[in-house]
N, C-alpha and C positions, 0 to 999 in steps of 0.2 A: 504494500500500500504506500503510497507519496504522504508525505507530509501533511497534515493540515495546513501549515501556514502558506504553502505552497497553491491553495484551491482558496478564492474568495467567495461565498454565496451571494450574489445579487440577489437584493428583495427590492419593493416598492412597499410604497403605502399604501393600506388598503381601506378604501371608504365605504366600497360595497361590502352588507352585513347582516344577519340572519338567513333566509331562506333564501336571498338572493343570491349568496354564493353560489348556487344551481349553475347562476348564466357565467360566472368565473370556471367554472369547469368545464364548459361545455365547451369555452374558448381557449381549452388546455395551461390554464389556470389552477395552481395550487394555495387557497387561504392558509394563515396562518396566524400566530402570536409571536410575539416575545416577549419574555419579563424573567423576573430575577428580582433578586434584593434590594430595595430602596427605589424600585422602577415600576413607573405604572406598566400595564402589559400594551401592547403597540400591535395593531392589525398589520397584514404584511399581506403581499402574495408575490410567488414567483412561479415560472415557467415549470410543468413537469419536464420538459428538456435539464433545466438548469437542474432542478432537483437531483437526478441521474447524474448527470455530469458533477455534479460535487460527491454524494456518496458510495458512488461508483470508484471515488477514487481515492477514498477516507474510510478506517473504519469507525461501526458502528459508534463506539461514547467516544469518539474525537473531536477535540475543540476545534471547533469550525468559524474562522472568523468572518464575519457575516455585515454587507455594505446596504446600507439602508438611502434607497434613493439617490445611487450613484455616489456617496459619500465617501470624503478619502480616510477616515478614521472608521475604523469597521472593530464592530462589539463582539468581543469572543463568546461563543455558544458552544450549548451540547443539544442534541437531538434529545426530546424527554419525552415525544409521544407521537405516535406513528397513527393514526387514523387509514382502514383499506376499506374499499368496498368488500360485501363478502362473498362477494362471487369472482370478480373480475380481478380483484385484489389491486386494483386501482390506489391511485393515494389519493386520499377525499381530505386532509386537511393536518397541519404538522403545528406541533411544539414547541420552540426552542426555548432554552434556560440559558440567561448568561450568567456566567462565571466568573468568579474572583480569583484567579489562578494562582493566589496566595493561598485558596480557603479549601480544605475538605468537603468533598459531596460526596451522594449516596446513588448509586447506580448499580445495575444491573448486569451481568457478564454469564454469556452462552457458556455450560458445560458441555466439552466434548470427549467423548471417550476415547484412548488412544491404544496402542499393544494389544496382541492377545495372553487368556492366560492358560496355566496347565490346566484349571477344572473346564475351559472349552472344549481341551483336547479333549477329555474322557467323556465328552458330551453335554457337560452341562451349560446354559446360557447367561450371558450377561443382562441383566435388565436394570436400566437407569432409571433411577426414581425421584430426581430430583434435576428439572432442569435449568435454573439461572442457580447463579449467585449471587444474592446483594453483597454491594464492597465499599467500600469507605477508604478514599485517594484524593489524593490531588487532582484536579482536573485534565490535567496532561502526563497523566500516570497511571491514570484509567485503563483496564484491558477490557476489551468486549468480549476474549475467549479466553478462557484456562482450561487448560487440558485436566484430564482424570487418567491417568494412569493405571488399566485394570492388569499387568501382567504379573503383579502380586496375587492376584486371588488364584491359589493354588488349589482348595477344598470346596467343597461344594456350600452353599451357608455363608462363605466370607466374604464382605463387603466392604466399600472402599465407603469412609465417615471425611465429613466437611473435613474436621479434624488434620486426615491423613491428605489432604491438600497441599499443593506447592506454590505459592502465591509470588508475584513477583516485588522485590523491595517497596513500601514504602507503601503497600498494597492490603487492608484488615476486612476479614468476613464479616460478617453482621448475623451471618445466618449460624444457626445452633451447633455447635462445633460436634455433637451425636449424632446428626442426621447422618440417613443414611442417602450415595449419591449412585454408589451401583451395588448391584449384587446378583453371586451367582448362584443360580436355583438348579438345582439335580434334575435331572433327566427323569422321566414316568419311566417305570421297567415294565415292558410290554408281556411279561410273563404274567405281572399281578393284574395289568389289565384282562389277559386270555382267563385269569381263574376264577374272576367275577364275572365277567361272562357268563361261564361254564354253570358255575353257582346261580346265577340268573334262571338259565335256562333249564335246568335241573329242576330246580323250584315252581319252575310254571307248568310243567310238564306232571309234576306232583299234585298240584292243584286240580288239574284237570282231571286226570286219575282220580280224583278224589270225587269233584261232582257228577262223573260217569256212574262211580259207585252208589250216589246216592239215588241217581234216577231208577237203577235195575232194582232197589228193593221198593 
C-alpha cells in the first residue's frame, strides 16, 4: 500500500441534505460528514471515482489527509463508517473522524488466520470465532490487519486466546484478553455415526414387530 500522505481526498461542501441525497447518487455522488473533537460535523461529498482512487491505494484505518473545497491545508482523517447498499454493495454514504495524531483512538482491525496446524493434518478444522479486534494507537500506528497464527494448535480443543496475540509496538487490545479467536474442533468419527444408524434402524424395525403382534391377537 503507498503512503497516506502521498493520496489527498478531494471533498466539496455539501448543501444538498436529507432524502435529497437520492439525486447526489444518482449523479455518482458520495455524501458524507466530518467531525472530530472541538468541531462541528461539516456535510461533504465526493466523487465514487475519487472514493476508489484514495482507498484503493491506503489501507483501511489510515490517516487520510483530506482537502475540503480545493483547500491547500487538508485535515487529517480516519475512515469510521462505511454505509453499502445491501444488494449492490454500492457506497451510499461515508464517515470521516479527524484526528489528533498526538492522541490515542479506538479502532477496529481484520483478524486473519495464517499457517497451518498439526491437529488439521489428523483432520481436524480450524474455526474462527472472533473476527475484529478493537485497538487503542496512535493514529498512524493503526493496523487494519493482525495476523493469528494457528500452526501452534497441535491437539484437537486448542485454541489460539486474544491473549496469545502478536501486536505491533505501540499497539493495546481492548478486547478481553480470554476470548477465544480460533479453535480446532475434532473430526465426527464416521464409525459412531454408522452405529446410531444401525441403533436407529434396529429400533424401528422392533417397533413395528411389535404392532404387527398386536393386530394378530
Amino acid at each position: 500500500m503507498s503512503d497516506a500522505a502521498e493520496v489527498i481526498l478531494q471533498v466539496e461542501t455539501r448543501s444538498v441534505l436529507g432524502k435529497r441525497v437520492k439525486q447526489l447518487r444518482r449523479e455518482g455522488l458520495v455524501p458524507g460528514n466530518v467531525y472530530g473533537r472541538g468541531r462541528e460535523s461539516t456535510s461533504i461529498q465526493t466523487s465514487d471515482t475519487e472514493v476508489r482512487r484514495v482507498f484503493s491505494a491506503v489501507d483501511r484505518n489510515a490517516v487520510v489527509p483530506i482537502s475540503i473545497d480545493g483547500a491547500s491545508d487538508t485535515i487529517p482523517v480516519v475512515l469510521r463508517e462505511v454505509q453499502r447498499h445491501p444488494v449492490s454493495r454500492r457506497i451510499l454514504h461515508l464517515d470521516f473522524y479527524e484526528v489528533d495524531l498526538e492522541r490515542r483512538i479506538h479502532s477496529e482491525a481484520r483478524l486473519v488466520l495464517v499457517g497451518s496446524s498439526e491437529a488439521e493434518a489428523q483432520g481436524g478444522t480450524v474455526v474462527q470465532s472472533l473476527e475484529h479486534l478493537m485497538l487503542e494507537a496512535l493514529p498512524t500506528e493503526m493496523p487494519s490487519i493482525i495476523e493469528v497464527n494457528v500452526s501452534g494448535l497441535d491437539d484437537f480443543g486448542q485454541s489460539v486466546l486474544v491473549r496469545d496475540l502478536t501486536l505491533p509496538d505501540g499497539v493495546e487490545s481492548l478486547t478481553d484478553e480470554a476470548v477465544a479467536v480460533a479453535t480446532v474442533l475434532a473430526p465426527r468419527v464416521a464409525e459412531e455415526d454408522e452405529v446410531e444408524e444401525e441403533e436407529l434402524v434396529e429400533g424401528e424395525e422392533g417397533e413395528v414387530e411389535e404392532e404387527e403382534g398386536e393386530v394378530e391377537e
